[in-house]
C-alpha positions as CSV (number, residue, x, y, z in Angstrom):
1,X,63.0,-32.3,-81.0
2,X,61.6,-29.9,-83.2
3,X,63.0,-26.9,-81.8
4,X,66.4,-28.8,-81.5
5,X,65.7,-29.0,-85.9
6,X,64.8,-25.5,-86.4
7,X,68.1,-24.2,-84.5
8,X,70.3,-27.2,-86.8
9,X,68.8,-25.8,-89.4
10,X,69.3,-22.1,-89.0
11,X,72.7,-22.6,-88.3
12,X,73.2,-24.4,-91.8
13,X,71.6,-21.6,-93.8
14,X,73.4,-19.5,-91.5
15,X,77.2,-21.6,-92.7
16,X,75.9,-21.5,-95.9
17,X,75.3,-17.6,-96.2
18,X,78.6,-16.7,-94.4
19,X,80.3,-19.4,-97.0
20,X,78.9,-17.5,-99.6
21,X,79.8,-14.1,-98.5
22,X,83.2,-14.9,-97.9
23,X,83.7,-16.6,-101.2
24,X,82.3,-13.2,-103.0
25,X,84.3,-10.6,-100.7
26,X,87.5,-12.8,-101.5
27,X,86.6,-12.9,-105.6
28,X,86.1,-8.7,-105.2
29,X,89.8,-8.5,-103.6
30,X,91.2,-10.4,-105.8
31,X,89.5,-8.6,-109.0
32,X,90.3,-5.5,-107.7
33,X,93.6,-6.0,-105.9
34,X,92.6,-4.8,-102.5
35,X,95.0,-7.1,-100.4
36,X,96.6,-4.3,-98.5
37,X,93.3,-3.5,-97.7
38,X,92.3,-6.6,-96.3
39,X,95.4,-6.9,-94.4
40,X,95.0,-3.9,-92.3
41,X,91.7,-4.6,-91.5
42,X,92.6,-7.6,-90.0
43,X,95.3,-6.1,-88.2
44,X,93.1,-3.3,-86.9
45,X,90.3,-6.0,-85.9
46,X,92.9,-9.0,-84.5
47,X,92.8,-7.7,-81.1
48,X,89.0,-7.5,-80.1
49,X,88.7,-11.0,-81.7
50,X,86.3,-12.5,-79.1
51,X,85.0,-16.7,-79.2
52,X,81.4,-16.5,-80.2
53,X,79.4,-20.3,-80.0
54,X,77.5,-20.5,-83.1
55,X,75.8,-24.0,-81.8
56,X,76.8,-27.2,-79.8
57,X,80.5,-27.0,-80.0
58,X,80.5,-24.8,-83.2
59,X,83.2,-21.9,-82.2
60,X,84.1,-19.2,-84.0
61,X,86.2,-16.1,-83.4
62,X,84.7,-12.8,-85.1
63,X,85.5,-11.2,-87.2
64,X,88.9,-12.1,-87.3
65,X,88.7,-16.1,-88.6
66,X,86.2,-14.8,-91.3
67,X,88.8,-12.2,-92.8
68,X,91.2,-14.7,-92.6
69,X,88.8,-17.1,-94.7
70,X,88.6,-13.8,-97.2
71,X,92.4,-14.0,-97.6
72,X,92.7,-17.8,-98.2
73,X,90.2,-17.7,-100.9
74,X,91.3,-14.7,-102.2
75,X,94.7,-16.4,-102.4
76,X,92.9,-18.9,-105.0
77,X,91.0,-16.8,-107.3
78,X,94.7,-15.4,-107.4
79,X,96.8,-18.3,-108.3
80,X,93.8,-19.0,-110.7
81,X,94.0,-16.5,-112.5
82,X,97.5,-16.6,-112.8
83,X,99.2,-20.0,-111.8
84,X,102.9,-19.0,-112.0
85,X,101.4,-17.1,-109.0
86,X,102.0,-20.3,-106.8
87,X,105.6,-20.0,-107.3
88,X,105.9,-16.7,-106.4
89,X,104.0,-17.3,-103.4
90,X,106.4,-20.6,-102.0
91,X,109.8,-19.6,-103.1
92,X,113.2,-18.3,-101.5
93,X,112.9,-17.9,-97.9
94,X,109.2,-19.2,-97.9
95,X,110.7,-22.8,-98.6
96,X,111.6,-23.0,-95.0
97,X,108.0,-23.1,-93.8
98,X,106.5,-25.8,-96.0
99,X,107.9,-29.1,-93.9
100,X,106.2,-27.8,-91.0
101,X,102.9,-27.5,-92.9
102,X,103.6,-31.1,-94.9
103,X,103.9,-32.0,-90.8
104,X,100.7,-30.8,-90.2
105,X,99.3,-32.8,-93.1
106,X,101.0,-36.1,-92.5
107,X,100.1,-36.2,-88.9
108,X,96.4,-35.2,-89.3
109,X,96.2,-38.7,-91.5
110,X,98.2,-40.7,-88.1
111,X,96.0,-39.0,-85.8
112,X,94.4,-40.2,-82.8
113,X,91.4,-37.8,-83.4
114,X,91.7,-37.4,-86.4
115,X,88.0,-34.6,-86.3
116,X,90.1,-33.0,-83.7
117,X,93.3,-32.5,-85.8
118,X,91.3,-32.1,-89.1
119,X,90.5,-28.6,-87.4
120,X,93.4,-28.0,-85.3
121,X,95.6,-28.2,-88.6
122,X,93.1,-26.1,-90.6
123,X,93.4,-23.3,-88.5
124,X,97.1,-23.5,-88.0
125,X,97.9,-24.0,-91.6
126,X,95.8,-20.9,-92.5
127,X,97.5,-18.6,-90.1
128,X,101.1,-19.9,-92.1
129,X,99.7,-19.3,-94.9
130,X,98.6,-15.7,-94.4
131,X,100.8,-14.3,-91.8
132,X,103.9,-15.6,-93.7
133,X,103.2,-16.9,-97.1
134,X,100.8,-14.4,-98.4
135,X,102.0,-11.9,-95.9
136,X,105.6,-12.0,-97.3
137,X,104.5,-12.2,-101.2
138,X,102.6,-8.4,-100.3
139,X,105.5,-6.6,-98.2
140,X,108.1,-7.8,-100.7
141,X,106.5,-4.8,-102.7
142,X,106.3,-2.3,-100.3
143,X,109.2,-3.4,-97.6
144,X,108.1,-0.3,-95.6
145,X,104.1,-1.7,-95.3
146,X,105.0,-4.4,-92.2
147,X,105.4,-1.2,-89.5
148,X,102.2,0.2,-90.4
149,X,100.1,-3.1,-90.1
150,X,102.2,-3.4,-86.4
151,X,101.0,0.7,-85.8
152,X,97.6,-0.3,-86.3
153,X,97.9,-3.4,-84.2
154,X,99.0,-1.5,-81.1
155,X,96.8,1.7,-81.3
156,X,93.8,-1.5,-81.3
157,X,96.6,-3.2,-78.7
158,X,96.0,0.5,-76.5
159,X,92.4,0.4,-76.6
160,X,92.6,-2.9,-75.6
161,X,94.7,-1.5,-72.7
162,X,92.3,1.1,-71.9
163,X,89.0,-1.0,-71.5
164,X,91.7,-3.5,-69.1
165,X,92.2,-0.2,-67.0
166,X,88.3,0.3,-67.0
167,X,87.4,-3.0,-65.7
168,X,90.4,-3.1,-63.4
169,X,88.9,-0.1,-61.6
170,X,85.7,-1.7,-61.4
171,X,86.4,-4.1,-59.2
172,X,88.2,-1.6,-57.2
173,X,91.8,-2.3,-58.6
174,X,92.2,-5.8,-56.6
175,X,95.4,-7.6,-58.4
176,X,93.8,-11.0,-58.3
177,X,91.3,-9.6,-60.9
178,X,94.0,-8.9,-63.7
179,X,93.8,-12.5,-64.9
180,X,90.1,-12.1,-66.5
181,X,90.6,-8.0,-67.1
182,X,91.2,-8.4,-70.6
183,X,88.1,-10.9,-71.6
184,X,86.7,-11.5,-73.9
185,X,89.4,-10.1,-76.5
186,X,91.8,-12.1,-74.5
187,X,91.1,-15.0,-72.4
188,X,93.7,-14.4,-69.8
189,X,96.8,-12.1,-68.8
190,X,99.4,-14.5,-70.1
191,X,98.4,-14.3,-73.9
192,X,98.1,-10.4,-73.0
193,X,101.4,-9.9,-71.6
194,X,103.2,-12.0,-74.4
195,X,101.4,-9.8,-76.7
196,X,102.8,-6.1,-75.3
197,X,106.3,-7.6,-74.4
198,X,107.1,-7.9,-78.6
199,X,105.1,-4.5,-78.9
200,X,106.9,-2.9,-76.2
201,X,110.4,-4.7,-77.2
202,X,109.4,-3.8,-81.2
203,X,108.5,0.1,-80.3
204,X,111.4,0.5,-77.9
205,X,114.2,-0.3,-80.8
206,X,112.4,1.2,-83.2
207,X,113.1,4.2,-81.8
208,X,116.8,3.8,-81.8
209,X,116.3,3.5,-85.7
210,X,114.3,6.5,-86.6
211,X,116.2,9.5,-87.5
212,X,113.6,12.6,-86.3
213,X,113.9,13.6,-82.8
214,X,110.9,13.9,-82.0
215,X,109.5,11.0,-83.5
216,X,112.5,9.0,-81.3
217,X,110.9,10.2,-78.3
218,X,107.4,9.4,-79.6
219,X,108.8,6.0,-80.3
220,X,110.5,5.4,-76.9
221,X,107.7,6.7,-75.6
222,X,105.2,4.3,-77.2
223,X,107.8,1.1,-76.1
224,X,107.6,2.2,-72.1
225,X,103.9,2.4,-72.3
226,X,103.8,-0.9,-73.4
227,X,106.6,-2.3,-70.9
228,X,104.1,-0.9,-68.2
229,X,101.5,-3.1,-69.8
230,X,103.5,-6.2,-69.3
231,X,104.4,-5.4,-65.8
232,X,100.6,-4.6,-65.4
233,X,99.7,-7.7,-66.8
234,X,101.4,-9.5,-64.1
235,X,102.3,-12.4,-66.3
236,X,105.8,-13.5,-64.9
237,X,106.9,-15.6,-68.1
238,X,107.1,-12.1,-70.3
239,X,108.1,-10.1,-67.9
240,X,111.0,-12.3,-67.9
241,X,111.3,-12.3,-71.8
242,X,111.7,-8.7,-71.7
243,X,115.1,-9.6,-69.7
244,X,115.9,-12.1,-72.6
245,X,114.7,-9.2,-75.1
246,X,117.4,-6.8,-73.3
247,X,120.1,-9.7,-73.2
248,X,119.7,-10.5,-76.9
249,X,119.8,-7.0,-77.5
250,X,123.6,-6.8,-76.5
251,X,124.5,-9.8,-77.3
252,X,123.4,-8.6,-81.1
253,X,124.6,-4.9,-80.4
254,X,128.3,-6.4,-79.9
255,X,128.1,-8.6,-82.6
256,X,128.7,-11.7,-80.7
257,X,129.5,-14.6,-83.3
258,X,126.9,-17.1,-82.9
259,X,129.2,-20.4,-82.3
260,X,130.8,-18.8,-79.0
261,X,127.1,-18.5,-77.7
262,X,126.7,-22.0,-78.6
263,X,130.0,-23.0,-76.9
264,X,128.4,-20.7,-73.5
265,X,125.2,-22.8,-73.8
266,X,126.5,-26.1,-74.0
267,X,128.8,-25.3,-70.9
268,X,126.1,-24.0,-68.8
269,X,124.4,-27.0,-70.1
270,X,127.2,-29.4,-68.2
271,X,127.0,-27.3,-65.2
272,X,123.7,-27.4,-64.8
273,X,124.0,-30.9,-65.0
274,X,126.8,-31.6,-62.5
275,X,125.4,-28.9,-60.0
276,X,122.4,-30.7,-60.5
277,X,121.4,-31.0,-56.5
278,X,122.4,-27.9,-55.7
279,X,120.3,-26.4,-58.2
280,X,117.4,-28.8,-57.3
281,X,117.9,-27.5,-53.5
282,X,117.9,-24.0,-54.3
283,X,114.6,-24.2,-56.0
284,X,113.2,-26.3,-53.1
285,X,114.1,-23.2,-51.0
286,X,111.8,-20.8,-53.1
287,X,108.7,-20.0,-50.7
288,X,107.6,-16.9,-52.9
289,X,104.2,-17.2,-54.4
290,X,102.7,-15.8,-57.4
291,X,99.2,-14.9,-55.9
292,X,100.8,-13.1,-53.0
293,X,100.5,-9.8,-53.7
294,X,102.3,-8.5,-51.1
295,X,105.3,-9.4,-52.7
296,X,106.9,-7.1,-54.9
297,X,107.7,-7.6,-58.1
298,X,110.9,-9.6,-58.1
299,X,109.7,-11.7,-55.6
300,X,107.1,-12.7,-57.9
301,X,109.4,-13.2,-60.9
302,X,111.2,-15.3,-57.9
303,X,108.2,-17.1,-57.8
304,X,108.4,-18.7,-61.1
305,X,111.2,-20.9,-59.2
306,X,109.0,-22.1,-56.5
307,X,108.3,-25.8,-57.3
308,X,106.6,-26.5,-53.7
309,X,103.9,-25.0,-53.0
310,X,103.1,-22.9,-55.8
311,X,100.8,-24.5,-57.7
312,X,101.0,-23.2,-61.4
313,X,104.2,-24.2,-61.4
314,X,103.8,-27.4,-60.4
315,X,101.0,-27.6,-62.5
316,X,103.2,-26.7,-65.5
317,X,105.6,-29.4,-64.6
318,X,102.8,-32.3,-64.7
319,X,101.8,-30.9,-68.4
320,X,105.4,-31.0,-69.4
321,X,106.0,-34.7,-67.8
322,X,102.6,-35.7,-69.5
323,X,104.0,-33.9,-72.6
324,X,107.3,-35.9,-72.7
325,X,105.7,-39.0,-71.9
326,X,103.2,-38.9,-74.4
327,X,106.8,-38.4,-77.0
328,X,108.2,-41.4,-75.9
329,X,104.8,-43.6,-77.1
330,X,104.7,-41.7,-79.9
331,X,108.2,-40.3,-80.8
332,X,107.9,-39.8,-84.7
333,X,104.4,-38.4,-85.7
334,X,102.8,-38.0,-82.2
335,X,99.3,-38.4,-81.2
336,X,98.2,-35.8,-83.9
337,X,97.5,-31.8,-84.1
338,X,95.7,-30.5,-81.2
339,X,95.3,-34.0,-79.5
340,X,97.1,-33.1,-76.6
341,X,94.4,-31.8,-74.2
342,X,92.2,-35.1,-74.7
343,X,95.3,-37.3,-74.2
344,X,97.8,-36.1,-72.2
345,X,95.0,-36.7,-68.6
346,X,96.4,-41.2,-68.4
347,X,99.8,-39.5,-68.7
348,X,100.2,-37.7,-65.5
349,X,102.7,-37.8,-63.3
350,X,100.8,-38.9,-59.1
351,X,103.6,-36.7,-57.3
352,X,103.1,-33.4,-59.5
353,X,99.2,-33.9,-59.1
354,X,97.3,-30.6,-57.6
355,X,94.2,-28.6,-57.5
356,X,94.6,-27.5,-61.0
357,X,95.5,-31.2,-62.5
358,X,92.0,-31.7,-64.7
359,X,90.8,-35.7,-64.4
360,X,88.1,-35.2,-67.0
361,X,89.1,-32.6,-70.2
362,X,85.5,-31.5,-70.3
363,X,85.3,-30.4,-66.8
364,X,88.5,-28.1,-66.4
365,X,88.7,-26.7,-62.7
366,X,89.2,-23.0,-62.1
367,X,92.4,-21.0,-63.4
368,X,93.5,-24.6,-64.8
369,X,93.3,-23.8,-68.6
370,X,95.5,-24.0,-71.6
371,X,97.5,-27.6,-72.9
372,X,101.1,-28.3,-72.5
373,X,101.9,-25.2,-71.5
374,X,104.9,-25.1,-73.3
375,X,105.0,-24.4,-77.7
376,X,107.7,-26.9,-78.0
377,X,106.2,-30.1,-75.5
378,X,102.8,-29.1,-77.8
379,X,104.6,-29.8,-80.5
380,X,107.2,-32.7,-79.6
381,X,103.5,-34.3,-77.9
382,X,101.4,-34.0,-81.1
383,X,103.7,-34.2,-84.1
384,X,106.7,-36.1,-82.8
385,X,110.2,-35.8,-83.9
386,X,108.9,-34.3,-87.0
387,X,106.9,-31.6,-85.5
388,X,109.6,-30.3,-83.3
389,X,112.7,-30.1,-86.1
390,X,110.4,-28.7,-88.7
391,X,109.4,-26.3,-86.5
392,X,113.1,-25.7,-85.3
393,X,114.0,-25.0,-88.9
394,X,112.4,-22.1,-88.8
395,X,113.9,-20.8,-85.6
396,X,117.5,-22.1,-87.4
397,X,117.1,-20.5,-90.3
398,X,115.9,-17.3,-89.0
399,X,119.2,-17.2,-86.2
400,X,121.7,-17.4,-89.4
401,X,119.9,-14.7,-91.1
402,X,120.2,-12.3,-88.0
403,X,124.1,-13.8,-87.5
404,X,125.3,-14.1,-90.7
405,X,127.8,-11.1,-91.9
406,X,127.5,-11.1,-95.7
407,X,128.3,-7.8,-96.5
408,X,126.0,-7.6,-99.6
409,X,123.2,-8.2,-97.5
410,X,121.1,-4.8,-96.7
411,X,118.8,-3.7,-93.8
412,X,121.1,-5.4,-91.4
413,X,120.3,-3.4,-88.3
414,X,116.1,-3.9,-88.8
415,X,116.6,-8.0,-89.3
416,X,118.9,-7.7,-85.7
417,X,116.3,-5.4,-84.4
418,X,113.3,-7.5,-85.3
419,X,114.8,-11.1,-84.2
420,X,115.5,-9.5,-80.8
421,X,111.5,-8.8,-81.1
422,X,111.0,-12.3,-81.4
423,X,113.6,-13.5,-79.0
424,X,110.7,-12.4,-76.1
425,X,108.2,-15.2,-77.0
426,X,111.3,-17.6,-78.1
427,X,111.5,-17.9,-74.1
428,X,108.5,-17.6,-73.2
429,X,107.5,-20.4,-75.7
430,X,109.2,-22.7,-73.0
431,X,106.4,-21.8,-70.6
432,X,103.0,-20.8,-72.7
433,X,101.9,-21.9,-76.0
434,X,100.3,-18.9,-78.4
435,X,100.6,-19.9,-81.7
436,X,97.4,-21.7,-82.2
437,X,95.3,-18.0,-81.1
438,X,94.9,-15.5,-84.2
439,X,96.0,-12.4,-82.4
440,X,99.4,-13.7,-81.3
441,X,100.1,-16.0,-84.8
442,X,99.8,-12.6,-86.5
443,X,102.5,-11.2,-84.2
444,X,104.9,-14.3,-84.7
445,X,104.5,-15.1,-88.2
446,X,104.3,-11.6,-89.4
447,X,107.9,-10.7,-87.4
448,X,109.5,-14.1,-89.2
449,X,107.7,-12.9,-92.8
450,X,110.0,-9.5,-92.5
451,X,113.0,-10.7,-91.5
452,X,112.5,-13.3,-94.5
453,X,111.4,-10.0,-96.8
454,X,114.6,-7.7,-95.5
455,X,117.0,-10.7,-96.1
456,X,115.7,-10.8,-99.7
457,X,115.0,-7.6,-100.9
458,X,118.3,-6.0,-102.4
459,X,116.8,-2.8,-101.6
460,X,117.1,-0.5,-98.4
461,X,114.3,-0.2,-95.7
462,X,113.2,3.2,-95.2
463,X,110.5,3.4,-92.5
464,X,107.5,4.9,-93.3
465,X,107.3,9.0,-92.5
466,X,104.2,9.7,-90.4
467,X,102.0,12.2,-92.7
468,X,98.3,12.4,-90.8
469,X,97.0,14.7,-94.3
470,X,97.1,11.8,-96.3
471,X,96.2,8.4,-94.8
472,X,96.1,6.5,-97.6
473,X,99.5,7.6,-99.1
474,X,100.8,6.6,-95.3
475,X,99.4,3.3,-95.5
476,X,99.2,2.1,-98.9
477,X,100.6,3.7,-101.0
């Protein structure tokens, strides 16, 4: 008992001094205007964000969730010292986001846990409100400063990479291993591979867009590396979104007006439904397995078809049921943010039932993580209705941005290139759910923020011209 009191009590004087820190760090920043500082730091630190356990079921990921508690506060002591500041910060493009954060608010209050979606929200909200508010507010004054935070990210991104590589050879390069390579910085190969398919997707067009020869190469270069690190990754859902990135890419190349791909979609919608058997049969005749590493490749994209005997997918099918079913009780505010791992269990479909279905959500068997397995089910499950359109807004508004032909609208070609980016975890969003982890919110929201900046900004995008003698002209200035 008493050593149960002196570890509840270091850990408050611990919250207490790391409260206070952050609260003086974020008044310095905003006294002396070092935002753009801040910002790379995160983005250099993001990726070896690890899960530390301060106490009982106390989590927190370091350093990244501190920085990001530096920027919120700094955010304040801004709009304090000037409040016309608040304005600036939701206006224009930035309007877009705020009924998916009024979501997050109402459905906190009709919660089912409402502890559970208290923090849930929090942390969601927060990475909004830096990676696109506060994020977008910064770059509108330097439109070239987003490609530097995304360089920084991916040399951290490489390292990352590297250390993979080290431990993959310590266990004497045996494939079933690359699932827990990457730990602690990331928790398994999935997040991983979503993260280097937009790196290896952004680098890849990028290099179509700079001018210098050899910094094309360098460029191109940079993008295969990373497509190698998706492949190595083994994650089949982003290997798969880098043939959506590839698909979007032409369809945006050729200028494809955006209501005949509807029109395309809605017919292969009918199909699907009228050839609804046969499709249904051909996926019962998928034997490939994920875990069979004899298989090549393309047998284990093949795989992801395979709802027999291969049990992640199957898996993933009983979290989507649950998901849906969980709508249908709840259809307009859902069981509240982040409620869906502690719900969904009652919800579970008998026949879709396996070695990775979890009975109890506080004993999770083996290789049976993550939630619904699927951004939009999260979302339709814990927010309703609401939680779905607001979030489909966004994905709207950003589609007419990248289609729309207004001729006085400039930097064209980098909102095209940059929505392709995004079009990789736009699919895989159907099969893995990211956005509630810092490293890959950064990714997403920060993408969104530029296209939002570029559509704005009456000014032309220059990229940024690599100078190594002076680093802080390169990245600040």
């Amino acid at each position: 008992m008493i050593v149960a009191s002196l570890i509840f009590l270091q850990t408050q004087w611990l919250v207490i001094i790391a409260s206070l820190s952050i609260i003086i760090l974020s008044f310095i920043i905003s006294r002396f205007k070092l935002q753009l500082y801040l910002l790379l730091t995160i983005a250099v630190l993001l990726p070896f964000s690890f899960e530390f356990n301060i106490s009982g079921d106390l989590n927190v990921n370091l350093p990244t969730e501190p920085l990001l508690g530096v920027a919120i506060f700094s955010i304040v002591f801004d709009i304090l010292k000037q409040p016309k500041q608040l304005f600036k910060l939701f206006n224009k493009e930035s309007l877009w986001v705020l009924p998916l954060l009024l979501c997050y608010i109402i459905c906190t209050f009709t919660s089912t846990m409402k502890v559970v979606s208290i923090k849930f929200s929090i942390v969601n909200i927060t990475y909004i409100l830096v990676f696109l508010i506060w994020q977008k507010y910064l770059f509108k004054e330097q439109l070239n400063f987003f490609p530097k935070l995304i360089t920084l990210y991916s040399l951290s991104i490489l390292a990352i990479i590297i250390y993979g590589l080290y431990r993959f050879s310590q266990y004497n390069w045996e494939p079933a291993t690359i699932k827990g390579t990457f730990r602690p910085f990331y928790r398994d190969h999935t997040i991983f591979g979503a993260t280097t398919a937009i790196l290896a997707s952004f680098w890849l067009l990028y290099s179509f867009i700079e001018r210098i020869k050899t910094m094309k190469i360098i460029y191109f270069i940079v993008g295969l590396f990373f497509t190698a690190a998706v492949i190595f990754s083994s994650s089949r859902a982003a290997i798969l979104s880098l043939f959506v990135f590839v698909l979007v890419s032409i369809i945006l190349y050729f200028s494809i007006k955006l209501k005949y791909l509807i029109c395309v979609f809605l017919i292969a919608v009918v199909f699907s439904f009228i050839f609804r058997n046969e499709l249904l049969n051909t996926l019962r005749s998928d034997k490939f397995m994920s875990h069979d590493y004899r298989n090549n490749y393309i047998e284990q994209i093949e795989s992801t078809g395979n709802i027999n005997s291969e049990v992640s997918n199957i898996e993933r099918l009983n979290r989507w049921y649950s998901g849906m079913k969980m709508f249908f009780e709840k259809p307009l505010f859902g069981f509240g943010p982040g409620s869906y791992q502690f719900k969904y269990i009652p919800y579970q479909n008998k026949e879709f039932m396996n070695r990775l279905t979890v009975m109890d959500p506080w004993h999770i068997p083996d290789n049976s993580g993550g939630t619904a397995h699927s951004e939009y089910i999260l979302l339709i499950s814990e927010m309703g209705i609401l939680g779905i359109i607001s979030f489909l807004l966004i994905i709207c508004r950003l589609t007419w941005i990248t289609f729309q032909r207004s001729n006085y609208k400039n930097n064209k070609k980098i909102i095209v290139m940059s929505f392709a980016v995004l079009s990789t975890y736009l699919f895989h969003a159907s099969f893995n759910n990211f956005l509630n982890t810092d490293k890959f919110a950064f990714l997403f929201w920060s993408f969104s923020t530029w296209i939002f900046v570029l559509y704005e900004s009456r000014d032309n995008y220059e990229h940024p011209k690599i100078n190594l003698n002076n680093v802080h002209d390169n990245f600040i200035g």
